[in-house]
C-alpha positions as CSV (number, residue, x, y, z in Angstrom):
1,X,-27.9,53.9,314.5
2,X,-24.8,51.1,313.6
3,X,-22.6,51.4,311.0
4,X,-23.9,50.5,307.2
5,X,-23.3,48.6,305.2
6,X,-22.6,45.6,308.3
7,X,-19.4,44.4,308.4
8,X,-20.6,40.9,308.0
9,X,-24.6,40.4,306.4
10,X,-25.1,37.1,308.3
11,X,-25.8,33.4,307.2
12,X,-29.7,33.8,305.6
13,X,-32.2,31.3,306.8
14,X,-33.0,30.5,302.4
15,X,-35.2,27.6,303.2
16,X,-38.4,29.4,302.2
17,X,-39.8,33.1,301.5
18,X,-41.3,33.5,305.4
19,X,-38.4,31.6,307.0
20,X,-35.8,34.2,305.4
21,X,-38.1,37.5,306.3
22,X,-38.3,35.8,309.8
23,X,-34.4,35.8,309.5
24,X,-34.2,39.4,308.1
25,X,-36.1,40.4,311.1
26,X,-34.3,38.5,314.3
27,X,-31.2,40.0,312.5
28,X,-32.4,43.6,313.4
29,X,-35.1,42.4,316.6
30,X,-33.5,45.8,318.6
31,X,-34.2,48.5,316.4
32,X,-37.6,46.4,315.4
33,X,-38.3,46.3,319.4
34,X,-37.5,50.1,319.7
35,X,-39.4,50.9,316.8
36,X,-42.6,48.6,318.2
37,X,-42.6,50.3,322.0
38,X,-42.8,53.9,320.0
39,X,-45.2,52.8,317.6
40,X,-47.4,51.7,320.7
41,X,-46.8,54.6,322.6
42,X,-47.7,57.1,319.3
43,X,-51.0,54.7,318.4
44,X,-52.1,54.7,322.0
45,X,-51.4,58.0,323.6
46,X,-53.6,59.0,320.2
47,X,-56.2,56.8,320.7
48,X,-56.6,58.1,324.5
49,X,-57.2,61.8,323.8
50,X,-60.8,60.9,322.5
51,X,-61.3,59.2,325.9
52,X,-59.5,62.4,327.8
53,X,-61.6,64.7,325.4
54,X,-64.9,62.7,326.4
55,X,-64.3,63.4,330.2
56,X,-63.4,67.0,329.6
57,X,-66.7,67.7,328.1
58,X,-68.7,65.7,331.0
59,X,-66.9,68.1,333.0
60,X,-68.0,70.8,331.2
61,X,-71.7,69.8,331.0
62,X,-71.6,69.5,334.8
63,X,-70.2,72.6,335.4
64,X,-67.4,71.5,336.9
65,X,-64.0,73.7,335.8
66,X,-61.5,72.3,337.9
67,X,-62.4,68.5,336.5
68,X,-62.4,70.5,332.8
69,X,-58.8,72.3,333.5
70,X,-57.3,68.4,334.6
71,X,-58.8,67.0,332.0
72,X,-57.4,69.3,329.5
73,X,-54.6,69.2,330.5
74,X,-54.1,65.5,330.2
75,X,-55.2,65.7,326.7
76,X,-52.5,68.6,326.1
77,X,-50.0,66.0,327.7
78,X,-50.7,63.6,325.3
79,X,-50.6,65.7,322.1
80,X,-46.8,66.4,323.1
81,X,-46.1,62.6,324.0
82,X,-47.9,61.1,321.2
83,X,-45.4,63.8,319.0
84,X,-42.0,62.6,320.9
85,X,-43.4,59.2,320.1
86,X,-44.3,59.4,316.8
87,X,-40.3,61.6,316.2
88,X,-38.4,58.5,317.8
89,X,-41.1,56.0,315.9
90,X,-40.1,57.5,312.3
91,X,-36.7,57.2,313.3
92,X,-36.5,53.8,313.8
93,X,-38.6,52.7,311.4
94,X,-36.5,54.4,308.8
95,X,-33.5,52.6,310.8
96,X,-35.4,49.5,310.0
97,X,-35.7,49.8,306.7
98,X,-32.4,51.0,305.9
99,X,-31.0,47.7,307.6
100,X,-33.2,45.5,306.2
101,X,-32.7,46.8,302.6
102,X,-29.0,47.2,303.4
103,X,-28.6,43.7,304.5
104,X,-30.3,42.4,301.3
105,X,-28.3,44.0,299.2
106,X,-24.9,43.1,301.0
107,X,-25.9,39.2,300.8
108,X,-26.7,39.7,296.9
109,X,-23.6,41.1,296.2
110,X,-21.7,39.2,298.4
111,X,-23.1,35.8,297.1
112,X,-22.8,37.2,293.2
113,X,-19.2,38.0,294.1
114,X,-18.6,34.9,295.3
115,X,-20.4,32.8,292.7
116,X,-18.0,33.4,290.1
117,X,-19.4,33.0,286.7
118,X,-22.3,31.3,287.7
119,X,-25.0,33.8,288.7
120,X,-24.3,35.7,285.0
121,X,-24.9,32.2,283.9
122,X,-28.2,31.4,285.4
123,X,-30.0,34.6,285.3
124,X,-29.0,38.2,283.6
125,X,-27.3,41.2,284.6
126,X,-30.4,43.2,284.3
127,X,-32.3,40.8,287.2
128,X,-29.6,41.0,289.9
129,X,-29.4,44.4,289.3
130,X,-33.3,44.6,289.9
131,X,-33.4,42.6,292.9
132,X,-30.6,44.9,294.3
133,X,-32.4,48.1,293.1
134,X,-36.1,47.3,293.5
135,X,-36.6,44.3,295.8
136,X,-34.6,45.0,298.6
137,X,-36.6,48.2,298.9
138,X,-40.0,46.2,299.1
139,X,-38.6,44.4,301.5
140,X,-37.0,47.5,303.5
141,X,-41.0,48.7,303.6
142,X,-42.1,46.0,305.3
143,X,-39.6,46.3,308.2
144,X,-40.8,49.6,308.2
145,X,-44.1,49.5,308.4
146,X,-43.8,46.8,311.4
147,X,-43.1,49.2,314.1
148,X,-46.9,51.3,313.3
149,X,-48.5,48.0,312.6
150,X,-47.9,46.9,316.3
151,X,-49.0,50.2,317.3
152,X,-51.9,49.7,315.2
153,X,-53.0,46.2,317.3
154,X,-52.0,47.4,320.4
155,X,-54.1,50.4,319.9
156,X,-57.1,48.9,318.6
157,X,-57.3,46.9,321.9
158,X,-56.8,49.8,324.2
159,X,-60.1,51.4,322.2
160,X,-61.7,47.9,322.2
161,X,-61.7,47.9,326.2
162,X,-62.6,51.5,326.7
163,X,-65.0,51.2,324.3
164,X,-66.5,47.8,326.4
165,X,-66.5,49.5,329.7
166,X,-68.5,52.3,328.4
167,X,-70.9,50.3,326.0
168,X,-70.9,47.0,325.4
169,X,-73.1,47.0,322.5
170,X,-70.2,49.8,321.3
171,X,-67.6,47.8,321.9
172,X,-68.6,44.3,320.2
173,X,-68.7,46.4,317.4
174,X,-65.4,47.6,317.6
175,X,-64.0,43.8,318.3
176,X,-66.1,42.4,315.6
177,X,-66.1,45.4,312.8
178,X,-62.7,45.8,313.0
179,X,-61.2,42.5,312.6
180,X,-64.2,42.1,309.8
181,X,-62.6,45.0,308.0
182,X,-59.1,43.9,308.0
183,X,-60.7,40.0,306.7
184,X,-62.5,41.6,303.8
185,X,-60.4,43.0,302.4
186,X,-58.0,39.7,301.6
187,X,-60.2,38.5,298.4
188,X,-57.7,41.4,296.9
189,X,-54.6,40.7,298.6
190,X,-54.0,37.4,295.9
191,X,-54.5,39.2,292.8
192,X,-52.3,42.2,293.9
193,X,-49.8,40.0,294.6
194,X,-49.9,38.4,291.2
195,X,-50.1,41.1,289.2
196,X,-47.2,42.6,291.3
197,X,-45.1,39.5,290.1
198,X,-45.7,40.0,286.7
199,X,-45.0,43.8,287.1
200,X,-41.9,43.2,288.8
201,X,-41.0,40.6,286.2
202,X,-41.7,42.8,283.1
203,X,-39.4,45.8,285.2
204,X,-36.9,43.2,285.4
205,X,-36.6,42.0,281.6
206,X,-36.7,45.6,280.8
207,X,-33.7,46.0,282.8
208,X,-31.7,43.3,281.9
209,X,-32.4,44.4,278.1
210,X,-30.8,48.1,279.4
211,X,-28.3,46.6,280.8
212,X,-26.8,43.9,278.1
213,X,-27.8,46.9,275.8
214,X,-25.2,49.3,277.1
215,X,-22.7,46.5,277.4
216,X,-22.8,46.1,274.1
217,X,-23.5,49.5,273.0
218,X,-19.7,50.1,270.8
219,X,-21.4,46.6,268.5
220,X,-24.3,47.9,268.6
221,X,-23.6,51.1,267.2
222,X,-20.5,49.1,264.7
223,X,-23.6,47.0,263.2
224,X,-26.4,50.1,262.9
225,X,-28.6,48.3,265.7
226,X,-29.4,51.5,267.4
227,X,-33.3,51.7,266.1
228,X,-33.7,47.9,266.1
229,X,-32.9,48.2,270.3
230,X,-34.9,51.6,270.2
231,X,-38.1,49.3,269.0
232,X,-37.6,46.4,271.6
233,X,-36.9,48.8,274.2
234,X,-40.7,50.2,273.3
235,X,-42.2,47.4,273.1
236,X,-40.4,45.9,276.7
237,X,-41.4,49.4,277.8
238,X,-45.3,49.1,276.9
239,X,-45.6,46.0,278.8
240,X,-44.1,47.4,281.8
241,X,-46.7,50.1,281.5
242,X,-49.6,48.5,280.8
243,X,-48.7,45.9,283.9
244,X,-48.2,49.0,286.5
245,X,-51.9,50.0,285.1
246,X,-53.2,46.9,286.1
247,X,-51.5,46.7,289.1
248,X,-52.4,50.5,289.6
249,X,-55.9,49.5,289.2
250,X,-56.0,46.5,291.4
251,X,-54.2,49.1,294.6
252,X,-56.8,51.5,293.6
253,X,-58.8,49.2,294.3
254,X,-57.8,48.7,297.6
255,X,-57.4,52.2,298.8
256,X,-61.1,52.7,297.7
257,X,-61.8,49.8,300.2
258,X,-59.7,50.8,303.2
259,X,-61.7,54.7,303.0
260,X,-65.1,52.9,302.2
261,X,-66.1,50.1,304.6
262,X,-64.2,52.3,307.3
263,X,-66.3,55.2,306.6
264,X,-69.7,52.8,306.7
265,X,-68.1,51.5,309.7
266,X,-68.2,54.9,311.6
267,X,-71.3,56.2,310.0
268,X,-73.0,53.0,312.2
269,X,-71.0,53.7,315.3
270,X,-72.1,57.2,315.3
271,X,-75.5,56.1,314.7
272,X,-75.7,53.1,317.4
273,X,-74.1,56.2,319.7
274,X,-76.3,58.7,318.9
275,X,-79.5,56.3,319.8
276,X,-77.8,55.4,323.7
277,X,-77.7,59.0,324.7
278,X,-81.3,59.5,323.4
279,X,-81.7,56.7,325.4
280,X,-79.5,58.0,328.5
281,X,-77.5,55.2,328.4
282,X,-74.4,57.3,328.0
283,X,-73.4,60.7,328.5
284,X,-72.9,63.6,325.4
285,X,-69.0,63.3,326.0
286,X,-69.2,59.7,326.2
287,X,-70.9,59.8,322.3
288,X,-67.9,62.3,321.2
289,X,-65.6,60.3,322.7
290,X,-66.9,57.0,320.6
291,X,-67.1,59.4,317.1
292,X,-63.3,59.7,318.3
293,X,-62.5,56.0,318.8
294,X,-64.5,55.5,315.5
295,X,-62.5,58.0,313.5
296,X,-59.7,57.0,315.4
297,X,-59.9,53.6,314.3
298,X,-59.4,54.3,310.4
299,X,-55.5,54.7,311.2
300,X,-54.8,51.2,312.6
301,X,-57.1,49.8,310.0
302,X,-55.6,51.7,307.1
303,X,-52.6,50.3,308.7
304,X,-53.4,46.7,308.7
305,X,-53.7,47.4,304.5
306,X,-50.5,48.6,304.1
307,X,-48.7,45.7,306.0
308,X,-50.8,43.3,303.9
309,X,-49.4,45.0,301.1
310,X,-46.2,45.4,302.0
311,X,-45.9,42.3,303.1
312,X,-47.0,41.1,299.8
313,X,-44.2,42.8,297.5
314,X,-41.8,41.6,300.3
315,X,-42.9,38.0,300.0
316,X,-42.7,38.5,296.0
317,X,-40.0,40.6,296.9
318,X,-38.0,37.2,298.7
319,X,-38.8,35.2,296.1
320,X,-36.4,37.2,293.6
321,X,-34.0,37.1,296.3
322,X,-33.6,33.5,297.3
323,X,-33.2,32.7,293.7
324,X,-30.5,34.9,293.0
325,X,-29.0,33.2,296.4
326,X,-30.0,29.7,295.2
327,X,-27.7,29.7,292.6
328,X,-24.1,27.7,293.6
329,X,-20.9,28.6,292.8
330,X,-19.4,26.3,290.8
331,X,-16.2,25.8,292.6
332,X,-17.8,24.4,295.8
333,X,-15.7,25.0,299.3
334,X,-16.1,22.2,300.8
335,X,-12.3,22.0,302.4
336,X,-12.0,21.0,306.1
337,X,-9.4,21.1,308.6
338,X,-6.9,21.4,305.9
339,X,-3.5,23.0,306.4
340,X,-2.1,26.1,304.4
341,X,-0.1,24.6,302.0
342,X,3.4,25.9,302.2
343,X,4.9,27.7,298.8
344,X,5.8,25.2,296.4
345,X,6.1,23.5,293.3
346,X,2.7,24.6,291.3
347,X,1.9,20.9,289.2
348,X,-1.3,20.1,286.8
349,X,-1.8,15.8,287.3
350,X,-3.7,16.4,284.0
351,X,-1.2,17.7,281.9
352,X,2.1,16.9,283.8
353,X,3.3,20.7,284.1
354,X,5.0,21.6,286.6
355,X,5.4,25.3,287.5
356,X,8.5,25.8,289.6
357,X,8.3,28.6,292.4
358,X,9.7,31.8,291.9
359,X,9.8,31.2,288.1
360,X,8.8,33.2,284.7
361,X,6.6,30.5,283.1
362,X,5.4,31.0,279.5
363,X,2.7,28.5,278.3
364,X,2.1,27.7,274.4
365,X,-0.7,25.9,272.8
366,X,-1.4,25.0,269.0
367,X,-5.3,25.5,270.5
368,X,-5.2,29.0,272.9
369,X,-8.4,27.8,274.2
370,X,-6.6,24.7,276.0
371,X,-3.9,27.0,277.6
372,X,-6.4,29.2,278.5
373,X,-8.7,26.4,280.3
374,X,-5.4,25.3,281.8
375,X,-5.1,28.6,283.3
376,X,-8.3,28.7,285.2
377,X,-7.5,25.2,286.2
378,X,-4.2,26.9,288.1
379,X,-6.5,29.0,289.5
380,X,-9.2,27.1,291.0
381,X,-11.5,28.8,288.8
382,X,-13.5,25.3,287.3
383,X,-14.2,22.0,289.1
384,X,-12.6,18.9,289.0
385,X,-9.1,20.7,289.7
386,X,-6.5,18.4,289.7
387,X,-3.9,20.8,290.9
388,X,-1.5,20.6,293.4
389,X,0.3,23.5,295.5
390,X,3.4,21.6,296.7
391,X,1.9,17.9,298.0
392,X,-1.5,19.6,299.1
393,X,-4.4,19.5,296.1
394,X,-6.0,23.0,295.4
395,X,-9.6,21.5,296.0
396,X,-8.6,20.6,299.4
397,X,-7.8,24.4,300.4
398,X,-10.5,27.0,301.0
399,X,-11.5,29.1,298.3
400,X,-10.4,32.2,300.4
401,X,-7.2,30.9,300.7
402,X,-6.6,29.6,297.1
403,X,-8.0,33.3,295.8
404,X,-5.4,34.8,298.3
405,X,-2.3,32.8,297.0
406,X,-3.2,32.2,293.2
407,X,-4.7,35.1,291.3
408,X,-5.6,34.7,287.8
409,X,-6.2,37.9,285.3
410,X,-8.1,37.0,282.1
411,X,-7.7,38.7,278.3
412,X,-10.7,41.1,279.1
413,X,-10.5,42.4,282.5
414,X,-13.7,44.3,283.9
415,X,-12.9,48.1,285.4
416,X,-15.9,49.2,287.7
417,X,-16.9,53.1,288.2
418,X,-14.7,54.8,290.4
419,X,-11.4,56.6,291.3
420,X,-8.3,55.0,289.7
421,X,-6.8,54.7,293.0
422,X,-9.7,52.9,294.2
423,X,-9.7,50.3,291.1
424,X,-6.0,49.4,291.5
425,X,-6.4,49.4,295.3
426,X,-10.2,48.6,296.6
427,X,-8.7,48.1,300.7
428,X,-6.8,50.8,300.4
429,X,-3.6,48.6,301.6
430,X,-1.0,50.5,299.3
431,X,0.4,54.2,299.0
432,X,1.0,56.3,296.3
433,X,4.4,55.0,295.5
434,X,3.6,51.4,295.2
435,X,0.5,52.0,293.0
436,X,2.5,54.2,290.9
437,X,5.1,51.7,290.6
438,X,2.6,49.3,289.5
439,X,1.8,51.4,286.8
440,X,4.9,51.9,285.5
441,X,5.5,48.4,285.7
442,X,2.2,47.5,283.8
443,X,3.6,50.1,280.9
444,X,0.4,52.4,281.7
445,X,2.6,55.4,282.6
446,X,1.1,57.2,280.1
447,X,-2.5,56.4,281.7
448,X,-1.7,58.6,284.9
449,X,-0.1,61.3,282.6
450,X,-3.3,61.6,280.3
451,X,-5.4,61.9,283.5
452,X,-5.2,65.2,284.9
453,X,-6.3,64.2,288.2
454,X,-3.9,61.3,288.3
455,X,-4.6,58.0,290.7
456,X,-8.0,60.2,292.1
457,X,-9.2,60.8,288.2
458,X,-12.3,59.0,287.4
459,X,-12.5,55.6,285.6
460,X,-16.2,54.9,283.7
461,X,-18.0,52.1,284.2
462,X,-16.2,49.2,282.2
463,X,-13.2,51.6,281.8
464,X,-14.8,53.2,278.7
465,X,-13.3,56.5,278.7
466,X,-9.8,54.3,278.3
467,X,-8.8,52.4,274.8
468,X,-8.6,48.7,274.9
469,X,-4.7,48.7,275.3
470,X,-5.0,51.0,278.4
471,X,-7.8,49.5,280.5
472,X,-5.8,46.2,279.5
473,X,-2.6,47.9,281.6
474,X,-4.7,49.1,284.0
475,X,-6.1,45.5,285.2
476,X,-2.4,44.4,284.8
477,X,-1.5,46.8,287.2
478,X,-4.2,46.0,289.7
479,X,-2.9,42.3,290.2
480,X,0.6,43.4,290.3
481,X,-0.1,45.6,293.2
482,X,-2.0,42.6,295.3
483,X,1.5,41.0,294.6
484,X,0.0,37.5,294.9
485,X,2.5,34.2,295.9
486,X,1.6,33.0,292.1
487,X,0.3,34.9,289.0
488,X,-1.6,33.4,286.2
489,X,-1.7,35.5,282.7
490,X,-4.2,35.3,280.3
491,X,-2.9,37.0,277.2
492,X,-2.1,39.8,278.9
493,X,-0.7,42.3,276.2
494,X,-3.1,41.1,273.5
495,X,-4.4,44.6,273.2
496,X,-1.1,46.6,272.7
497,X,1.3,47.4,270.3
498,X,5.1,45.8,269.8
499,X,6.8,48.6,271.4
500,X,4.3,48.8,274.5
501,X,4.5,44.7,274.5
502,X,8.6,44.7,274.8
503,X,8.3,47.2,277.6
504,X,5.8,45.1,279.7
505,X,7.9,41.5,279.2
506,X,11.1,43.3,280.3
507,X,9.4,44.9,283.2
508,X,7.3,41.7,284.2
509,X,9.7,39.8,284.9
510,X,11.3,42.5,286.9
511,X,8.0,43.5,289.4
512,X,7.5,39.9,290.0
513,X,11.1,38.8,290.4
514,X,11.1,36.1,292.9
515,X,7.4,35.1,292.8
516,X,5.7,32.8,290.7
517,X,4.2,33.6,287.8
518,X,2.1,31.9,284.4
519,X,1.6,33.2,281.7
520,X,-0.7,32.2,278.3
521,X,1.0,33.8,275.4
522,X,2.0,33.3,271.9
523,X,3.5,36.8,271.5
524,X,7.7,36.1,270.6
525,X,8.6,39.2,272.7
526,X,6.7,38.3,275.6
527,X,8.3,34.3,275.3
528,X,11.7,36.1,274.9
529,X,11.4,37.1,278.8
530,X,10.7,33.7,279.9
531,X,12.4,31.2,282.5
532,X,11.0,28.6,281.1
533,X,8.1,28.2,277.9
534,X,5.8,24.9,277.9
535,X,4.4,24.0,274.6
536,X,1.1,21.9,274.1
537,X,0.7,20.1,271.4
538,X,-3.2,18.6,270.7
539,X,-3.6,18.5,274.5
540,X,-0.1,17.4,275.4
541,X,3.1,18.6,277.1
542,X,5.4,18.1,274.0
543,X,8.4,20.2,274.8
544,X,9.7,22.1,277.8
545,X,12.6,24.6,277.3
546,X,13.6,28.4,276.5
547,X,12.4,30.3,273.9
548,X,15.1,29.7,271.5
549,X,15.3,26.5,272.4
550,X,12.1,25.2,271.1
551,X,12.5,27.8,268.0
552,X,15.1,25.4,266.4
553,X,13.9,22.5,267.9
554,X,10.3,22.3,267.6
555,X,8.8,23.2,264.2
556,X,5.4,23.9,265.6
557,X,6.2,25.8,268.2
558,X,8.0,27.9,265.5
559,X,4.9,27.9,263.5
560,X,2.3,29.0,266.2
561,X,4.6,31.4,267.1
562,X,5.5,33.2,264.2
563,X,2.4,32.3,262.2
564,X,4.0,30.6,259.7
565,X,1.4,28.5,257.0
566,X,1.7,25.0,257.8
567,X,3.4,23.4,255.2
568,X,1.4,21.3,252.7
């Protein structure tokens, strides 16, 4: 079995719900081919020990022992084959579903990754988390069941021609009943697919509601909203329940089907058997042989139902898929045959700053919501850039490259469930003396000391078991280690006291001495640090200078700053 999760998912086929299952598939065709030649050789060397069985008892009826003992002995020979087979069989059809579902889940979270802000924008947490939980299973089943489904045809024809050459009457029942079965049973194959939509979409909005709920479980609990989500949650709940009873109902449905026209189906056979040996038309083991083949044949057919109804949740399945991976980012890559644009000066066209390399640069704003849309601007986080790494425009470099060289941290950085060490270093690129040095430089020193386990303690999901200030350090830490060509910061010690704030300007400017950095602050001790602060004024560049510079020279710089009233 390879490796999981795949080093690379692949480029998915998303033009419709059968093209990207067809894709799913030829992505995996060898274990899927494997899988198939078992599932044939399980189905078939089952569906021959009637036939073997039939011959033994002719032998037996003619007295003849030594035809008996051969005949026995084949059937022996294919218990223990069809067991090997069916071993190897499971195997790979577990295989297949783990790739499949595997797979799915790597191009979800690769393309939410990737997306930016724009998947949380079209569609909720709760409903990416349910096609990554739920419909990547359905989908997994489907693969899985492939392999006994082939079986199941290949099988069924085997009995189709054995059954011919010993009666045709027999057998044209076989190739006619059969197929009849599988065809009558597709009147209930819509509905079950509908009301497995509306399931799946009432598991989904229950999800997302659990989701956004513990996200914002501390205002929740601020505002006394714990009953009012207790009641939706209920009510969300009932619905999910009363749509798995009617979807319950409808597969209940079904599986009553698949045991009763399969059991008319052999009561018939038997009957139609019975009547030719009467008749002497074919011999007693001949008629045990066919009760064989007839009972036989419940397995491919019970088959055929499941692959129509697993291929029905993984066709609703797909459908939750491709639009989680119809949503585009909003930064489009659309650079060609473009150069790496050597380090220099960092410029905005729109504003007219100009971010010198290697330089400490402090941006101001009367309005923190321009300087903080400038800053995602420098990063190649929005559209329409109009930025400029030396003479070469952002939007003509590759995403990959531009998150490589520019990284931007924002006021409320997100922690994810894991191992400190693994949150400040995901690749595993950095030992324990640089990512303790990042720490120290971030101020969080006292984060490793609280935590007895140090950089292998355990961080909550969203860093809850840390204050705000902390998990604030934390994230600051984490971009210092990447130790990116330019640094853009949002506010970054918004969450800490005076004494912690000094500390992390003075130590800043140290960890990223020779490399650019940006940073979107109105904090004096912070400005203090700077090489150079930019202030913003109504949308424009106004002043350019140091700190105490643009104190005694610019009177609203001074205000913002120091949060003087504006005079009347």
């Amino acid at each position: 079995m390879r490796d999981l999760p795949y080093a690379d998912p692949g480029i998915p086929d998303t033009r419709s719900r059968a093209r990207f299952l067809t894709w799913l598939a030829r992505a995996q065709w060898r274990t899927l081919l494997v899988g198939g030649f078992f599932g044939v050789v399980w189905m078939v060397s089952q569906a021959l020990i009637p036939w073997g069985i039939g011959h033994g008892i002719d032998g037996i009826v003619a007295d003849d022992s030594s035809s008996t003992a051969r005949w026995a002995a084949l059937v022996a020979g294919l218990g223990v084959l069809q067991a090997l087979a069916g071993v190897m069989r499971h195997r790979a059809s577990v295989a297949n579903w783990l790739y499949s579902a595997f797979r799915v889940i790597q191009l979800v979270s690769r393309h939410t990754a990737r997306g930016g802000p724009a998947v949380p924008k079209s569609m909720s947490t709760g409903e990416v988390v349910a096609t990554v939980s739920s419909d990547s299973m359905h989908i997994g089943h489907m693969m899985e069941v492939v392999p006994r489904f082939v079986g199941a045809l290949v099988s069924y024809v085997v009995v189709a021609l054995i059954v011919l050459n010993t009666s045709t009457s027999i057998g044209l029942m076989v190739l006619i009943g059969v197929p009849l079965l599988v065809v009558s049973m597709g009147p209930l194959i819509r509905p079950l697919q509908e009301r497995q939509r509306r399931q799946r979409e009432a598991l989904g909005d229950l999800t997302a509601l659990g989701a956004d709920t513990v996200a914002g479980l501390r205002v929740l609990r601020g505002i006394g909203g714990e009953k009012v989500f207790i009641r939706r949650y209920a009510e969300r709940s009932e619905t999910v329940r009363a749509a798995g009873v009617r979807l319950a109902g409808t597969q209940a449905l079904l599986d009553a089907v698949l045991v009763l026209l399969p059991g008319v189906f052999l009561v018939l056979l038997t009957w139609v058997g019975a009547r030719l040996v009467l008749r002497g038309d074919i011999e007693p083991g001949a008629l045990v042989a066919l009760y064989g083949y007839a009972f036989f044949l419940l397995m491919p057919v019970r088959t055929a139902g499941e692959m129509a109804f697993a291929a029905t949740r993984a066709v609703v399945a797909a459908r939750r898929v491709l639009a989680v991976l119809a949503v585009e980012r909003e930064v489009p890559d659309d650079a060609t045959d473009t150069p790496s644009a050597p380090p220099g000066v960092l410029v905005d066209d729109a504003t007219g700053l100009r971010v010198e390399p290697g330089s400490l640069t402090m941006l101001v704003a009367d309005e923190p919501g321009f300087t903080a849309a400038l800053a995602d601007r420098l990063g190649r986080l929005v559209p329409g850039n109009g930025v400029r790494l030396g003479d070469v425009p952002l939007d003509r470099l590759t995403v990959d490259e531009v998150r490589r060289r520019i990284v931007v941290s924002d006021p409320e950085p997100t922690l994810f469930t894991g191992s400190l060490r693994g949150g400040l270093d995901p690749y595993g690129r950095h030992d324990d003396t640089q990512l303790t040095a990042a720490m120290r430089a971030a101020s969080a020193g006292d984060v490793l000391e609280t935590l007895r386990e140090g950089l292998d303690a355990t961080v909550e999901e969203r860093g809850r078991s840390l204050s705000g200030g902390q998990r604030q350090r934390v994230a600051l830490a984490r971009v210092l280690v990447r130790e990116p060509e330019v640094l853009v910061l949002v506010e970054p010690t918004s969450a800490v006291d005076a004494h912690t704030e000094a500390a992390i300007a003075g130590r800043l400017r140290d960890a990223r001495a020779g490399r650019t950095t940006v940073v979107v602050t109105a904090s004096p001790l912070m400005l203090a640090k700077a090489d150079t602060v930019v202030w913003f004024d109504d949308g424009e560049l106004v002043a350019t200078g140091s700190h105490d510079q643009l104190m005694s020279t610019t009177p609203a710089y001074r205000r913002t700053v120091t949060r003087e009233e504006d005079p009347e």
